[in-house]
C-alpha positions in Angstrom: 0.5 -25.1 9.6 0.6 -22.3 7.1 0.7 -19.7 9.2 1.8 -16.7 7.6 4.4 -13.7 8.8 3.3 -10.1 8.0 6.8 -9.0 5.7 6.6 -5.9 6.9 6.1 -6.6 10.7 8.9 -9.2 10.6 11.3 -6.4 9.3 9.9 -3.4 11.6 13.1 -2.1 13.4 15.8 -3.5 10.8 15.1 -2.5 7.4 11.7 -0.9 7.8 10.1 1.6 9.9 6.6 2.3 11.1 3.9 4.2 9.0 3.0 6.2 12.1 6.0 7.5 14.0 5.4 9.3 17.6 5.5 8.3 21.4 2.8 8.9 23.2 1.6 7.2 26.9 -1.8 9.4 27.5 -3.3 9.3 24.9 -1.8 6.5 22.8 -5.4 4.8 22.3 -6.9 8.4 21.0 -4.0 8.8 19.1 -4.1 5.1 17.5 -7.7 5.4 16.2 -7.0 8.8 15.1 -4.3 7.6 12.9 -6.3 4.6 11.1 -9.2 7.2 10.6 -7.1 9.6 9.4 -5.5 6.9 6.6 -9.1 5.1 6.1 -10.3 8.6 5.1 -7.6 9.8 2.9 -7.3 6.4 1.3 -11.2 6.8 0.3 -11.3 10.0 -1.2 -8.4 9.3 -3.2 -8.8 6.1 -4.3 -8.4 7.2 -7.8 -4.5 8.6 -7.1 -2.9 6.0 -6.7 -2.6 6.1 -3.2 0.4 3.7 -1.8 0.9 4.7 1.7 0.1 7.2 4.4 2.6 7.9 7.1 1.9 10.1 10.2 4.0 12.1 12.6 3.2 13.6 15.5 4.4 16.5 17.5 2.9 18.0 20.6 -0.2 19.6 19.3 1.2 18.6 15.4 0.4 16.1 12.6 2.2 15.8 9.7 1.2 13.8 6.9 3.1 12.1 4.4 1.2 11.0 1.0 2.9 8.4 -1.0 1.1 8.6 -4.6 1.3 7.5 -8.3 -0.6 10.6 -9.5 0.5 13.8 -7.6 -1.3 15.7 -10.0 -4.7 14.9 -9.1 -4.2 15.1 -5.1 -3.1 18.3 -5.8 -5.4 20.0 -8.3 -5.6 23.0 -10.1 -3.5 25.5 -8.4 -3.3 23.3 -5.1 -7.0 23.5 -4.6 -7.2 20.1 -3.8 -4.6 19.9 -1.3 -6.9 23.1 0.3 -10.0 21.5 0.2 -8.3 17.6 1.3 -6.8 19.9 4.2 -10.0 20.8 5.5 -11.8 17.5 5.5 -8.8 15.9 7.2 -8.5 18.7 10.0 -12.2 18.2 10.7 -11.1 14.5 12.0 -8.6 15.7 14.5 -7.9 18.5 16.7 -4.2 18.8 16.3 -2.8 20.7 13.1 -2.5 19.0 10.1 0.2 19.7 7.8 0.2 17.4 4.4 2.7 16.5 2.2 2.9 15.2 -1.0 5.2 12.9 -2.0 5.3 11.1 -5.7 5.8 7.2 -6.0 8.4 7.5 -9.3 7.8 3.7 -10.3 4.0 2.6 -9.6 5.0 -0.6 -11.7 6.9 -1.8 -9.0 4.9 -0.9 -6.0 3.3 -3.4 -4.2 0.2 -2.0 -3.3 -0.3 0.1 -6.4 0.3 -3.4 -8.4 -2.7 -5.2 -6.2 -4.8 -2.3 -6.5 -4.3 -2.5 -10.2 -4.9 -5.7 -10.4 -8.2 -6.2 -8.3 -9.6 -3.0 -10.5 -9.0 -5.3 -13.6 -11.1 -7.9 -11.8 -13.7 -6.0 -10.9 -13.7 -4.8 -15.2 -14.1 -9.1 -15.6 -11.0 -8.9 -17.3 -9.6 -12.5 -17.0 -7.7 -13.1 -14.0 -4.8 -14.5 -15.5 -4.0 -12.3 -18.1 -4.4 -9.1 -15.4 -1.9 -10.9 -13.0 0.5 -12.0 -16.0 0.8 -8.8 -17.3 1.4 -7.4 -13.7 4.2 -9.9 -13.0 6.0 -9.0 -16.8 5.4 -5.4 -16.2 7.0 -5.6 -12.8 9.8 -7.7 -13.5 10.3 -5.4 -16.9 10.9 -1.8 -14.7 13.5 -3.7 -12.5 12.1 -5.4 -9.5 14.3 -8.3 -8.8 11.3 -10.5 -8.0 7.3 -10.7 -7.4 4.7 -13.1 -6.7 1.0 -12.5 -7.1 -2.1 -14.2 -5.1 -5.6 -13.9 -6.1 -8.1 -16.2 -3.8 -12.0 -15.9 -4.4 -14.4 -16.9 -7.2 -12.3 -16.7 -10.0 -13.6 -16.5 -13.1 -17.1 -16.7 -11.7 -16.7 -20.5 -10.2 -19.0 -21.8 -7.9 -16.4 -23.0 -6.0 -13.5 -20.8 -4.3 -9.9 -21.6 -5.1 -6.4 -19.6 -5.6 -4.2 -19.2 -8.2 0.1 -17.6 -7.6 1.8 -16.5 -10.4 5.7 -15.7 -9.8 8.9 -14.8 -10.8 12.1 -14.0 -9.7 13.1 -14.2 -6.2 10.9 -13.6 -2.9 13.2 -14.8 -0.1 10.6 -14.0 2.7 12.9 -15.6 5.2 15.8 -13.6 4.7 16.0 -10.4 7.3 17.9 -7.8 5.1 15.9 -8.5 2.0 13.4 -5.4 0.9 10.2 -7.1 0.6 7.0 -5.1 -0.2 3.5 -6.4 0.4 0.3 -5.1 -0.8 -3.5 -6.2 -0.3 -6.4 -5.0 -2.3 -9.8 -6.3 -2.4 -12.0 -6.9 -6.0 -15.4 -6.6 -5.3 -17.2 -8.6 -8.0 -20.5 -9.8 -8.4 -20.1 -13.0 -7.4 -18.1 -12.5 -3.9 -15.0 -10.6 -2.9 -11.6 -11.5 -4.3 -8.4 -11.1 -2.8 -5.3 -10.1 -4.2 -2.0 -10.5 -2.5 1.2 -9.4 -3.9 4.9 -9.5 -2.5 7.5 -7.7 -4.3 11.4 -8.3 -4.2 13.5 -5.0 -4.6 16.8 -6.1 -3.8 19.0 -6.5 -0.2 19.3 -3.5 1.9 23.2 -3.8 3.7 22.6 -0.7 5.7 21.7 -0.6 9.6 19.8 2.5 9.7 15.7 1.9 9.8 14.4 3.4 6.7 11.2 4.2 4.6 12.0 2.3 1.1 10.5 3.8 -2.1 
């Protein structure tokens, strides 16, 4: 009972497409742990950009990578130095050529994983839980999402005891194939345990066929 479907992994193929996109037999394994070192990395030295999502592509002896973020300005630096110097440490980790590219995430208010992230950061300032996750679901619902819920499990407020608390509004119809349903996960680490914050967001029905990256 309970058991929960990924909403991105239930969509893969019909509304959504993978974060890393290349065919590969030999070396798929290599290839694999490449790809979540490559993320894990970039994710962690730019945790203070925003950071969304990563995508790869692969092609032959080629890696492209795509950089979804709320703060362009800061991946990028002063005259593209950061890119430079992110270029190096990120071409250390693999041996094909990496090519990055920056692309800006317009409305971070209504970005699933830029929302949790938000959210857990507040947590971790012991701002009170329910105001941070309030405010996210107004602020959401205000810049036009058609629905959100928000889940936060762990020591709230400090308790001795565990427990979880879902705010929500609007529609989430998790069941429903064609609906564009974004999911981010974030992790508060406070000083009494980690807390855990889950957040689905509703942007509307997609009626096309075509597999697609949604913004």
């Amino acid at each position: 009972m309970g058991q929960k479907v990924h909403p991105v992994g239930f969509r893969l193929g019909v509304i959504r497409t993978w974060d890393s996109k290349w065919f590969e037999e030999r070396n798929y394994a290599q290839w694999l742990h490449e790809d979540i070192k490559l993320k894990r990395e970039i994710k962690k030295k730019l945790r203070h950009a925003g950071i969304s999502a990563v995508e790869v592509e692969r092609a032959a002896n080629k890696a492209k990578i795509n950089i979804y973020t709320a703060r362009p300005g800061i991946v990028i630096g002063k005259r593209g130095a950061g890119v430079e110097q992110l270029k190096k440490e990120v071409q250390a980790l693999t041996e094909n050529e990496v090519f990055l590219n920056i692309q800006e995430v317009r409305k971070a208010e209504t970005n699933a994983q830029l929302v949790a992230e938000n959210i857990a950061t507040q947590l971790e300032r012991r701002i009170a839980f329910r105001r941070a996750m309030k405010k996210a679901v107004a602020t959401a619902m205000k810049f036009g999402a058609k629905g959100i819920r928000v889940r936060c499990a762990g020591r709230l407020g400090g308790s001795e005891m565990s427990r979880v608390e879902t705010y929500r509004e609007g529609r989430v119809p998790l069941h429903t194939l064609r609906a564009d349903i974004e999911f981010g996960l974030a992790e508060a680490r406070t000083k009494v345990g980690i807390i855990g914050v889950k957040v689905w967001m509703f942007k509307g029905e997609v009626l096309q066929r075509k597999a697609r990256r949604i913004q």
